[in-house]
C-alpha positions in Angstrom: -62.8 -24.5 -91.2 -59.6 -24.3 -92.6 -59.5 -20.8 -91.8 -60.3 -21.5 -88.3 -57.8 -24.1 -88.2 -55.5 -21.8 -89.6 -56.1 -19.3 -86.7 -55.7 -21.9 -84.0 -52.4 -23.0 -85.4 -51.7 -19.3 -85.4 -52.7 -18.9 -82.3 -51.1 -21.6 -80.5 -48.2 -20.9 -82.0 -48.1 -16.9 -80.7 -49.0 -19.1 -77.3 -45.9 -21.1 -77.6 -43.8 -18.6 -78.6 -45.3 -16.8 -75.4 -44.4 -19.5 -73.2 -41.0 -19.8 -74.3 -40.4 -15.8 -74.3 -41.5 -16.3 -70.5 -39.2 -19.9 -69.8 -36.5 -17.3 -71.7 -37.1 -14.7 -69.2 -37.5 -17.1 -66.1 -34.0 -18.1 -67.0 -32.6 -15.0 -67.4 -34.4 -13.9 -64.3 -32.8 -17.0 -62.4 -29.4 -16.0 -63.6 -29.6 -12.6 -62.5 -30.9 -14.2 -59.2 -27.9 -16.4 -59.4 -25.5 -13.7 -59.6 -27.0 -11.3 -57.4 -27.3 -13.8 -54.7 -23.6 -14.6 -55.6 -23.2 -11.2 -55.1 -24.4 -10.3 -51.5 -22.6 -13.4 -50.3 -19.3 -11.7 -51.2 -20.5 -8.7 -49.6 -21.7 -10.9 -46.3 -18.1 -12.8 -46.6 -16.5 -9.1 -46.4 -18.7 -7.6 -43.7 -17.7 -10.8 -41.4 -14.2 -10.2 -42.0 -14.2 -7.2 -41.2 -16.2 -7.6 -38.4 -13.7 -9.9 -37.0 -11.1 -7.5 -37.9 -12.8 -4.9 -35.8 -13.3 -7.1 -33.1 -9.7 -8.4 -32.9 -8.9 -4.6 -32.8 -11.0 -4.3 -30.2 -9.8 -6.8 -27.6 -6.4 -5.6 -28.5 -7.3 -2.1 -27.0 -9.4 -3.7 -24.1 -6.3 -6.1 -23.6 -3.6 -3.1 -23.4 -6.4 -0.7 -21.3 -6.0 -3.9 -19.0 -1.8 -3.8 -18.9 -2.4 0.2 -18.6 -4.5 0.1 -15.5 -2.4 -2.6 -13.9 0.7 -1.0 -14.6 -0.8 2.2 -13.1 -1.5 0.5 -10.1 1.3 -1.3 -9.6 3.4 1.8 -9.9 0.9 3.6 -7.5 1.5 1.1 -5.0 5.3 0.9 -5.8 5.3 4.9 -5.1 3.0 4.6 -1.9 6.1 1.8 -0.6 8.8 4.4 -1.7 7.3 7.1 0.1 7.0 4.9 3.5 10.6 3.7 3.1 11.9 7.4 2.6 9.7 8.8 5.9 10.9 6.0 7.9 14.4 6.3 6.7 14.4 10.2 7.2 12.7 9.2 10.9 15.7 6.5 11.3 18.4 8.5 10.6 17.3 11.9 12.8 16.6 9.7 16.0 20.6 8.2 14.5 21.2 11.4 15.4 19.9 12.2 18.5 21.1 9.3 20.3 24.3 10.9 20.9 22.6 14.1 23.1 20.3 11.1 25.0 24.0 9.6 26.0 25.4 13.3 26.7 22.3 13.3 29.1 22.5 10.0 30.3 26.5 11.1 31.5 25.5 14.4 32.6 22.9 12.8 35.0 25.4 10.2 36.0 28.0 12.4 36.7 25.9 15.4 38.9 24.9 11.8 41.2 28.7 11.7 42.1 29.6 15.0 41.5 28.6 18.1 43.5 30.2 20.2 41.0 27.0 22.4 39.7 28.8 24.5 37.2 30.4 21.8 35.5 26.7 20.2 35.7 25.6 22.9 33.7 28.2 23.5 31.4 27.1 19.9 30.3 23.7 20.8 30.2 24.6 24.0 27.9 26.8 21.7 25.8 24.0 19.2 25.2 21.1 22.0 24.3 23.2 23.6 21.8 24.2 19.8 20.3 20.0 19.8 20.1 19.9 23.0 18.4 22.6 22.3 16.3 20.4 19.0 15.3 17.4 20.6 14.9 19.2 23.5 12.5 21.3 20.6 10.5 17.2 19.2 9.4 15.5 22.1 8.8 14.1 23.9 11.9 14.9 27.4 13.1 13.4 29.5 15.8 11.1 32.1 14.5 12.4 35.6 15.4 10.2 37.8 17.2 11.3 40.9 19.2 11.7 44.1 17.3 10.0 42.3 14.1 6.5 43.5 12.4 3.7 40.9 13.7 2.9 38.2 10.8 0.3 36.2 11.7 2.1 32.9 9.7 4.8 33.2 12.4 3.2 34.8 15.3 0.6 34.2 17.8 -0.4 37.6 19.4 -2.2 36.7 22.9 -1.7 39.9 24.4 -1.8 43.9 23.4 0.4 46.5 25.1 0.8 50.1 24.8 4.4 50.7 24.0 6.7 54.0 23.7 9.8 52.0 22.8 7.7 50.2 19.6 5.7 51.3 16.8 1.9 49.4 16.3 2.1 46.0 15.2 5.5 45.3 16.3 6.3 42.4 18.6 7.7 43.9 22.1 7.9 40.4 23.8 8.1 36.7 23.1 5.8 34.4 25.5 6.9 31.4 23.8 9.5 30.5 21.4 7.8 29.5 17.6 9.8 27.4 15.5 9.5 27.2 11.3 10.4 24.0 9.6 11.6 24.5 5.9 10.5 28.6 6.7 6.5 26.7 7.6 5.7 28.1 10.7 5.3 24.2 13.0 4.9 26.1 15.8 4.1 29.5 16.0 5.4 32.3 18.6 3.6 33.2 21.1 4.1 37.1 21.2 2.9 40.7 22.8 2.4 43.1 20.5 2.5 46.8 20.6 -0.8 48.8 20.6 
């Protein structure tokens, strides 16, 4: 019995030196639990930050993508204005310019009522179509010349064909209508006969 008594004691004290090996363990495991956990909450505590980091960058760009695209369009629009002020200010100051040949008409016709002067009618007349042309060449338009030059079809009209000893093929014998070019653009082109 004593040896049995013996082994018990033996035994229960391998079991209690078991159990406390395992509480030993537990613990340890807890700590390492402890710190791990302590750990990944760092790591969680970073990620947010810079999560809100990346999301204050990112209403940052969308904020200035928003000033871009209304400074575009304000600009567009500011452009758009400048360009209708400069077309009605170039269309101001050309009929500025005409009025004086409407008020050399308006006299002629006033005067050839009283007057029965006709070449003194026409004098006026002459004066007033060359204060036209002289208009039309000061902003840009000239007449297209014709007669004698190779047909271009940028210029030229061709509505008829002609034999012709005087001219070569392709070269305009007559104008039918005056063409006029605005910045050398044809606006209107000439109406011409060319040679066969």
């Amino acid at each position: 019995m004593v040896d049995e008594e013996k082994e018990l004691n033996e035994q229960e004290l391998e079991v209690k030196e078991e159990n406390e090996e395992l509480e030993q363990q537990d613990s340890d495991s807890s700590e390492l639990t402890n710190e791990d956990l302590s750990e990944t909450n760092e790591q969680f505590s970073e990620l947010e930050a810079e999560l809100a980091k990346e999301k204050e960058e990112k209403e940052k760009y969308i904020d200035r993508l928003q000033r871009l695209q209304a400074e575009f369009s304000n600009y567009r629009k500011r452009v758009t204005k400048e360009k209708e002020m400069l077309a009605t200010q170039a269309k101001k100051d050309f009929i500025l310019e005409l009025l004086p040949v409407i008020d050399n008409f308006e006299r002629a016709l006033e005067s050839s009522e009283t007057s029965e002067d006709t070449a003194s009618l026409l004098e006026g007349v002459e004066m007033i179509y060359r204060q036209i042309k002289n208009l039309l060449t000061k902003n840009g338009v000239e007449e297209i010349v014709t007669v004698g030059e190779e047909f271009d079809p940028n210029f030229h009209n061709a509505v008829m064909k002609e034999a012709s000893e005087e001219y070569e093929s392709g070269i305009i014998i007559e104008e039918l209508q005056k063409g006029y070019s605005f910045n050398n653009i044809a606006i209107r082109p000439a109406m011409v006969k060319v040679a066969e």
